[in-house]
LOVO-846868 format. One record per residue (C-alpha): residue in one letter; chain; y, x negated, z negated. Coordinates in Angstrom, 1 decimal, always signed. Each point is the difference from the previous one (the first is absolute). Example, Ala and Ser with C-alpha at 12.3 -4.5 7.8 and 13.67 -1.06 7.14 Angstrom:
> A,A,-4.5,-12.3,-7.8
> S,A,+3.4,-1.4,+0.7
***
This chain:
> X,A,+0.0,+0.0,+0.0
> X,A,+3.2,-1.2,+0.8
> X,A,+3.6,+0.8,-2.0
> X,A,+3.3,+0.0,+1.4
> X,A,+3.5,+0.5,-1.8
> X,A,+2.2,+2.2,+0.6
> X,A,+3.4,-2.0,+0.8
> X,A,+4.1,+0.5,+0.9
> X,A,+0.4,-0.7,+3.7
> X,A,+4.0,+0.8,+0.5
> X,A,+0.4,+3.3,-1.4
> X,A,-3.6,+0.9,+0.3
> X,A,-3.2,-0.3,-1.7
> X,A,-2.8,-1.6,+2.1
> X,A,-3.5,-1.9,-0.5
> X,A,-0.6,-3.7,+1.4
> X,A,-3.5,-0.2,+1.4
> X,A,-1.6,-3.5,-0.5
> X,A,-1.7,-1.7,+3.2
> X,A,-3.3,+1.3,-1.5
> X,A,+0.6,+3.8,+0.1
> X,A,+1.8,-0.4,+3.8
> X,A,-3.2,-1.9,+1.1
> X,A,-1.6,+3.2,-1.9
> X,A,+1.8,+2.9,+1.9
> X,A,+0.0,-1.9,+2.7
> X,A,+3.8,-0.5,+1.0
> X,A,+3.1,-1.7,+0.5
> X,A,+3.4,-0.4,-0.9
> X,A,+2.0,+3.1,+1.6
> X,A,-3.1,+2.3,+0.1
> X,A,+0.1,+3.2,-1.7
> X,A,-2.3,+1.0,-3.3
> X,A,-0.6,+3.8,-0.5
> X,A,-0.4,+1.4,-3.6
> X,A,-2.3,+3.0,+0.3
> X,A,-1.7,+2.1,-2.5
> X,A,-3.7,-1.0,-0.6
> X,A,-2.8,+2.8,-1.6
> X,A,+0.1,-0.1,-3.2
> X,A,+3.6,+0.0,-0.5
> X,A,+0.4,-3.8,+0.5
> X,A,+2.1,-1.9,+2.4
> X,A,-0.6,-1.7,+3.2
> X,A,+1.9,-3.2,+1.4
> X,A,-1.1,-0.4,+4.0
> X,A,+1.4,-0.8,+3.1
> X,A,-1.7,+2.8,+1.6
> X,A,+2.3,+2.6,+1.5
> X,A,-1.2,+3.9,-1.1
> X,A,+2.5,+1.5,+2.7
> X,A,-1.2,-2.6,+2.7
> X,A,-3.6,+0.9,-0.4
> X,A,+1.0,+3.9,+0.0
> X,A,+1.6,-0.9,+3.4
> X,A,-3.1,-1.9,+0.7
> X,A,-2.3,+2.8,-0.7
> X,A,+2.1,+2.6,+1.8
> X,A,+0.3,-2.5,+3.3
> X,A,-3.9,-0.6,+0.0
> X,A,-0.4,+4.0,-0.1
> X,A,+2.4,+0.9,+2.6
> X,A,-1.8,-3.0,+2.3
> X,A,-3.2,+1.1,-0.7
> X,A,+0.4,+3.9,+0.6
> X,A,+2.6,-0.9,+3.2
> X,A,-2.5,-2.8,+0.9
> X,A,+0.0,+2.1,+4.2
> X,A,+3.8,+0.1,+0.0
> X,A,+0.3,-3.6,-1.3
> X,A,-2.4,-1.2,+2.8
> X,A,+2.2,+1.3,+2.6
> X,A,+2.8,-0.7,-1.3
> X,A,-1.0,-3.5,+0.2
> X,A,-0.7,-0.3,+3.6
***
């Protein structure tokens, strides 16, 4: 487990993320980190994008139901 404090960053509060827990979520400097709500009534800290995957899951819906129209469309 790893623990982060909560610090001031201008007139802010934010959390510094050692080189450990970046290499563990997997980003970089610039990318964003989502907070979602977890089961249980817990927390989640990921860079995975809810709304993106709702997009995602919508686009892969519309392409497989449209799959004819998409075909021609292509030629």
């Amino acid at each position: 487990m790893l623990a982060f404090k909560i610090t001031t960053v201008g007139s802010s509060s934010g959390v510094i993320l050692t080189k450990e827990a970046m290499a563990r979520l997997k980003v970089r400097k610039g990318d964003t980190l989502f907070l979602t709500e977890a089961p249980g009534g817990g927390y989640r800290l990921t860079p995975y994008d809810p709304e993106f995957a709702r997009q995602m899951a919508l686009a892969e819906e519309i392409m497989h139901d449209d799959r004819e129209v998409l075909r021609a469309l292509s030629k």
